[in-house]
C-alpha positions as a printed Julia matrix, in Angstrom:
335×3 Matrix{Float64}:
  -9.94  -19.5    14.47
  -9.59  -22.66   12.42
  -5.77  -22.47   11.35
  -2.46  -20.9    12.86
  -0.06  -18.22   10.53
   3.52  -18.18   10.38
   5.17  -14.79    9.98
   8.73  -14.96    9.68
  11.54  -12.73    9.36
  13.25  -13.05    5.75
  16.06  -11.18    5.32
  17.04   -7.35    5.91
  18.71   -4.68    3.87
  20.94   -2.82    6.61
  22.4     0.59    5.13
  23.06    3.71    6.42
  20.93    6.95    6.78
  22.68    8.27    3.99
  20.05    5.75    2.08
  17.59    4.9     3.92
  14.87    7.74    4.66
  12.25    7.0     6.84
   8.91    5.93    5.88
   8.06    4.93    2.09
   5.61    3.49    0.22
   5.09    2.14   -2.79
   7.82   -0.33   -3.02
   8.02   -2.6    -6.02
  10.83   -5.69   -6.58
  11.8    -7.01   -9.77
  13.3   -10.79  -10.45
  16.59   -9.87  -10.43
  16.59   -8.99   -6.95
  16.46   -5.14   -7.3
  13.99   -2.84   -5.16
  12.38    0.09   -5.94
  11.13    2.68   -3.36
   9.67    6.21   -2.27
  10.66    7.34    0.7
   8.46   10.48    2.27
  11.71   11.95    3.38
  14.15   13.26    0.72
  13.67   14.24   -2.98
  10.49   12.76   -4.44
  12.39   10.44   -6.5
  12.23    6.73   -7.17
  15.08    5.26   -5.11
  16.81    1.7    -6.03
  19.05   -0.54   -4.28
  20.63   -4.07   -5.33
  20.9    -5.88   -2.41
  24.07   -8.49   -4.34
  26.46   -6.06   -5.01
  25.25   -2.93   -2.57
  24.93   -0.4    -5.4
  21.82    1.76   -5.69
  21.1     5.21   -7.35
  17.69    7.08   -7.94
  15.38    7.02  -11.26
  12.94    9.8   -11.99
  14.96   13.12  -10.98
  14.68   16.24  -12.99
  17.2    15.75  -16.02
  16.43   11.69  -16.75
  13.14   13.14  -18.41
  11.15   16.2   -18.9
   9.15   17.51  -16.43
   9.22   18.25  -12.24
  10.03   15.03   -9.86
   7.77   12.19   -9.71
   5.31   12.12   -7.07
   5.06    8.23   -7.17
   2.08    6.4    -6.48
   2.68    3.36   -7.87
   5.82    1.63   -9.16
   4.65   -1.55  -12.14
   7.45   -3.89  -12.8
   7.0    -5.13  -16.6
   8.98   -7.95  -16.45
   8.0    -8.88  -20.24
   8.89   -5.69  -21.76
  11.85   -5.21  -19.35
  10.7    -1.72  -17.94
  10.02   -0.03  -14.69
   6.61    2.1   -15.23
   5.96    4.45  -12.37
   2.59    6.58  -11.89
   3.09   10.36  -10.84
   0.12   11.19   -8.16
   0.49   14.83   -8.44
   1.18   15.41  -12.41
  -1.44   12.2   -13.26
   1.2    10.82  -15.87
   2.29    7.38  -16.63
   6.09    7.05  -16.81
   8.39    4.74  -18.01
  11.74    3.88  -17.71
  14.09    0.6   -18.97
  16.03   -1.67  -17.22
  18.39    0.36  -16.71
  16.81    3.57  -15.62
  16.81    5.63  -19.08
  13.92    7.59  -19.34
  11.31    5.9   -22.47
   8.34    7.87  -22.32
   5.05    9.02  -20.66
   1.57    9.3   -20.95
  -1.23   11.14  -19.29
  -3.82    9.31  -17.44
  -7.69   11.04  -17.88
  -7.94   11.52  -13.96
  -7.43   14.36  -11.46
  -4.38   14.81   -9.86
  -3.87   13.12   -6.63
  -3.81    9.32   -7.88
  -3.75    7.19   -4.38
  -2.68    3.83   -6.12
  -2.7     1.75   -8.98
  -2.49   -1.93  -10.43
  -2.11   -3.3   -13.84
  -4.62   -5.68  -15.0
  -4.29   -7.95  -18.63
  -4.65   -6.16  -22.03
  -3.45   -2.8   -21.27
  -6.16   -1.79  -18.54
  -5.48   -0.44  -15.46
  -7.05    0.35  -12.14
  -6.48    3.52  -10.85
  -7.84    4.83   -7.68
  -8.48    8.55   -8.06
 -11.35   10.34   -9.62
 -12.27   11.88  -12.75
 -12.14   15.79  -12.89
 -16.03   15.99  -13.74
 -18.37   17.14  -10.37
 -20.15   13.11  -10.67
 -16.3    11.44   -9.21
 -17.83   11.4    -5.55
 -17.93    8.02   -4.5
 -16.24    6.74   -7.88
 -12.77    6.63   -6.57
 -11.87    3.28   -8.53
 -11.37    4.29  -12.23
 -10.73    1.34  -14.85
  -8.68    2.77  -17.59
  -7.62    1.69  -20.96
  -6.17    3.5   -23.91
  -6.4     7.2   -22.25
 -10.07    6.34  -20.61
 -11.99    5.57  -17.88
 -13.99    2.41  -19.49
 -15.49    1.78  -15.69
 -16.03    3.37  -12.26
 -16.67    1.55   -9.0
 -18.78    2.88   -6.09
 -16.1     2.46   -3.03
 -18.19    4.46   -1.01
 -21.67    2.45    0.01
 -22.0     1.81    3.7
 -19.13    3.64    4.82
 -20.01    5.9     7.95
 -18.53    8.55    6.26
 -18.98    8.88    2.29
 -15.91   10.74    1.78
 -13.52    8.46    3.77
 -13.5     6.42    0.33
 -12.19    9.16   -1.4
  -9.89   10.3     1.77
  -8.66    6.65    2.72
  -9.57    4.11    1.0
  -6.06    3.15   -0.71
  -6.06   -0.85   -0.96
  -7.0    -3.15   -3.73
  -6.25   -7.02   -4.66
  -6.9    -7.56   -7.71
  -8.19  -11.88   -8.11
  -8.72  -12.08  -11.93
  -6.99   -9.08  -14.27
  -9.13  -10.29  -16.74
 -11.66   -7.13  -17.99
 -14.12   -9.1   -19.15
 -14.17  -11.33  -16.1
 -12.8    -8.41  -13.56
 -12.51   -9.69   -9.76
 -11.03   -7.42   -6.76
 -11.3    -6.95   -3.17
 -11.16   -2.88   -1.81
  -9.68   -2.39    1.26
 -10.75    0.26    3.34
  -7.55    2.37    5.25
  -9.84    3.44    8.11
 -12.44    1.18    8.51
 -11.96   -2.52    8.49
 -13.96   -3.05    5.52
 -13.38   -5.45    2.2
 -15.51   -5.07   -0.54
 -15.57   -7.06   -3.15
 -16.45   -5.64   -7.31
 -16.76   -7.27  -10.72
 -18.35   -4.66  -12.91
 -18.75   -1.39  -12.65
 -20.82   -0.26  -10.01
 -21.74   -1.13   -6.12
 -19.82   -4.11   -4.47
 -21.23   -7.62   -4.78
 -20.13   -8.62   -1.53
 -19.1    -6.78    1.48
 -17.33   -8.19    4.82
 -17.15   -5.99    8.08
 -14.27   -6.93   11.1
 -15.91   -5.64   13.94
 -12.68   -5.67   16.57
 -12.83   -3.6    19.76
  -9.15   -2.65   19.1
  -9.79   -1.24   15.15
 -10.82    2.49   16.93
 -12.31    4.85   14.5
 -10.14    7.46   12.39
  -9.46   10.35   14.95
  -7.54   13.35   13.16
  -3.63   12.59   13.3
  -1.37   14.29   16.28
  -4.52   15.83   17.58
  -3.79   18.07   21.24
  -6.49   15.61   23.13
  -5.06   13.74   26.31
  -7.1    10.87   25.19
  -5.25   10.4    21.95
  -4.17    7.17   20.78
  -2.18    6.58   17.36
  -5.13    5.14   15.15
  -5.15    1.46   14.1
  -4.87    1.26    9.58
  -5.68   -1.24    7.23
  -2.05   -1.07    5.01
  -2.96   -4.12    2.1
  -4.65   -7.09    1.3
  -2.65  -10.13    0.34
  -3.79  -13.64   -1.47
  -2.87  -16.59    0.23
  -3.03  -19.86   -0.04
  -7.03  -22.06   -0.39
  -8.67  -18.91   -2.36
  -8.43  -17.29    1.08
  -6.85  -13.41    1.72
  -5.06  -11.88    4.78
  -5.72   -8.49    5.83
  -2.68   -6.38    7.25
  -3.28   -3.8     9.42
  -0.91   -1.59   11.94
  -1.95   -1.24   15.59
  -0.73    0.71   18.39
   1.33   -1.26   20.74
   0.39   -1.45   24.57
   3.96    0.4    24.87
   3.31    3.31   21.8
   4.05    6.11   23.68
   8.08    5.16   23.43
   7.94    5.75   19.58
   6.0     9.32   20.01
   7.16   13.17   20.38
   4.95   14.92   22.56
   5.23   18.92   22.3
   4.65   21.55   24.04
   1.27   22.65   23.12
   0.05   19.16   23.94
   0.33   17.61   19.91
   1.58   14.42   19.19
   4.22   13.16   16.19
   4.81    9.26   15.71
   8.72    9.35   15.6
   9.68    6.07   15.53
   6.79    3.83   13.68
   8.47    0.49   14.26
   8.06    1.08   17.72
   4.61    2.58   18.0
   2.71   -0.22   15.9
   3.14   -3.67   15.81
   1.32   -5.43   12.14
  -1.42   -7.82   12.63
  -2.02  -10.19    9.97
  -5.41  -11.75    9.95
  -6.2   -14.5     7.42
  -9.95  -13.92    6.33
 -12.16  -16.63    5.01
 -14.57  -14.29    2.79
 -17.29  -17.07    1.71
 -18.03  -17.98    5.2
 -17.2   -14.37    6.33
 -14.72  -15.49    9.43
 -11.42  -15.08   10.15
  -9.33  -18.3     9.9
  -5.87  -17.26   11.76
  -4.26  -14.34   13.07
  -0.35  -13.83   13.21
   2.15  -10.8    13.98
   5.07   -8.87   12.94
   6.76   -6.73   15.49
   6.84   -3.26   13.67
   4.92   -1.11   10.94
   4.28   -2.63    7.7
   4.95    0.03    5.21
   3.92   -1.5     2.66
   3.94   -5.09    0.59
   5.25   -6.41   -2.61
   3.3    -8.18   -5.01
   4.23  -11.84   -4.27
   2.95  -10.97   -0.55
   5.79  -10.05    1.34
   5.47   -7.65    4.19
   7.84   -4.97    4.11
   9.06   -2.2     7.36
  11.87   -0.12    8.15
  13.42   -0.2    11.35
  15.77    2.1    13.55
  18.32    0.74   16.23
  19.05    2.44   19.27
  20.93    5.6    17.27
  18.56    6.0    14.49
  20.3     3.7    11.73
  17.39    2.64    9.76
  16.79   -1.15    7.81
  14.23   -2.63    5.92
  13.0    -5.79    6.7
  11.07   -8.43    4.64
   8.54  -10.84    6.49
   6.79  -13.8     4.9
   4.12  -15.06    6.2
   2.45  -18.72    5.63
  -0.77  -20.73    6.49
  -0.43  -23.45    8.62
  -3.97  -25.9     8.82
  -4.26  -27.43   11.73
  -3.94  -30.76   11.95
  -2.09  -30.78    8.91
């Protein structure tokens, strides 16, 4: 390693369980401050908070628009147009909302159901990573979509040791240039270390493997096996600074067992994720296929916000949870 990273602790949104529900993910800030987020626990609404004055509320419950609850998958800020657009996995619509939470409109994206994650690109297109309801979507779990549909697919599956782990896990994309005539992104793969790397439709165009003793394969979650250890996940990819990208990924700590429930009939539930996994950030040089630095945050990265930040929640010692932000910066050596 060439370089050292900083990660830093930048500020923390304390509340009470009343508001705070345990995991979430996506999470999505706009420039006045205010957060959006989906918690897994609690009604599968969009929840908001603004950390100035302390107020929050909830946007996308039954009555601020027609239709069931959101099953969020994605939350777009549109800064420009002043409204929060947020992507239902289970009911494959498009929704959007003002600045104020009143309900605007939806469309229907031409995907299955199940939508994993998606990100805007320039002109109205979007990537969506699902699959198209036709018996040809194996392996073509990155959709490009503009004006109701799918313009492009992308073959996320090549070289994975399992073909259907693409479908299954594969949940992380940077996009580098939104531009669809010049399209550049990295895939990040959730259970193997992998980044590929697309601009057209197709098979990647360049491929980089982190082969790390600690990165164990995908075993099947809470499985009764005396040998099990919580499995080690890619969360995102991030840009940084020098055209260069970090890779975030939660493993178990040495101490993991303090943050797990073990039951009777010899299963295993993660209780407490900030104290089962600790987030290692490794800054990854792609064109000379190395990694440049490596840094750490001391609990589970949830999830990250589009200028890079690393976001977690966190209990203390009676189960109050907080979110915490962490930054984190590139620091050449020697200069």
């Amino acid at each position: 390693m060439t370089d050292s990273l900083e990660v830093r602790l930048e500020s923390r949104l304390e509340d009470g369980p009343r508001q705070l529900l345990g995991g979430f993910e996506p999470i999505a800030r706009r420039s006045d401050g205010r957060l959006f987020v989906r918690f897994f626990e609690g009604p599968a609404v969009v929840r908001w908070f603004d950390p100035s004055t302390g107020a929050s509320g909830d946007i996308g419950r039954e009555g601020q628009g027609p239709g069931e609850y959101l099953w969020p998958a994605a939350i777009l800020i549109d800064e420009t147009e002043r409204a929060t657009r947020i992507i239902d996995s289970r009911q494959r619509r498009l929704v959007s909302f003002d600045w104020d939470g009143e309900w605007l409109g939806q469309s229907t994206l031409p995907v299955a159901p199940f939508i994993r994650g998606v990100w805007p690109l320039a002109g109205g297109h979007l990537l969506v990573n699902g699959r198209t309801s036709t018996p040809d979507w194996v392996g073509h779990n990155i959709l490009q979509v503009h004006e109701g549909e799918v313009v492009a697919t992308f073959d996320t599956s090549h070289g994975l040791f399992r073909a259907d782990w693409a479908a299954a896990g594969q949940r992380r994309a940077l996009v580098l240039s939104d531009d669809p005539a010049a399209l550049d992104f990295l895939v990040g793969h959730r259970r193997e270390y992998r980044i590929d790397r697309f601009r057209q439709s197709g098979g990647p165009v360049e491929t980089f493997v982190r082969e790390a003793d600690w990165f164990r394969p995908w075993t099947r979650y809470g499985l009764p096996d005396p040998d099990w250890v919580p499995p080690p996940f890619l969360v995102d990819l991030v840009e940084v600074e020098g055209g260069l990208i970090a890779a975030v990924v939660n493993r178990p700590r040495a101490n993991w067992r303090e943050g797990v429930e073990f039951s009777d009939d010899g299963s295993k539930r993660i209780a407490d994720h900030a104290r089962t996994y600790e987030a290692i950030i490794e800054v990854i040089d792609l064109e000379n296929s190395c990694v440049r630095a490596e840094g750490r945050a001391p609990l589970h990265i949830d999830a990250t916000l589009r200028d890079g930040t690393l976001a977690g929640l966190r209990l203390d010692d009676i189960g109050r949870p907080s979110l915490e932000f962490w930054s984190i910066r590139l620091l050449p050596r020697g200069g």
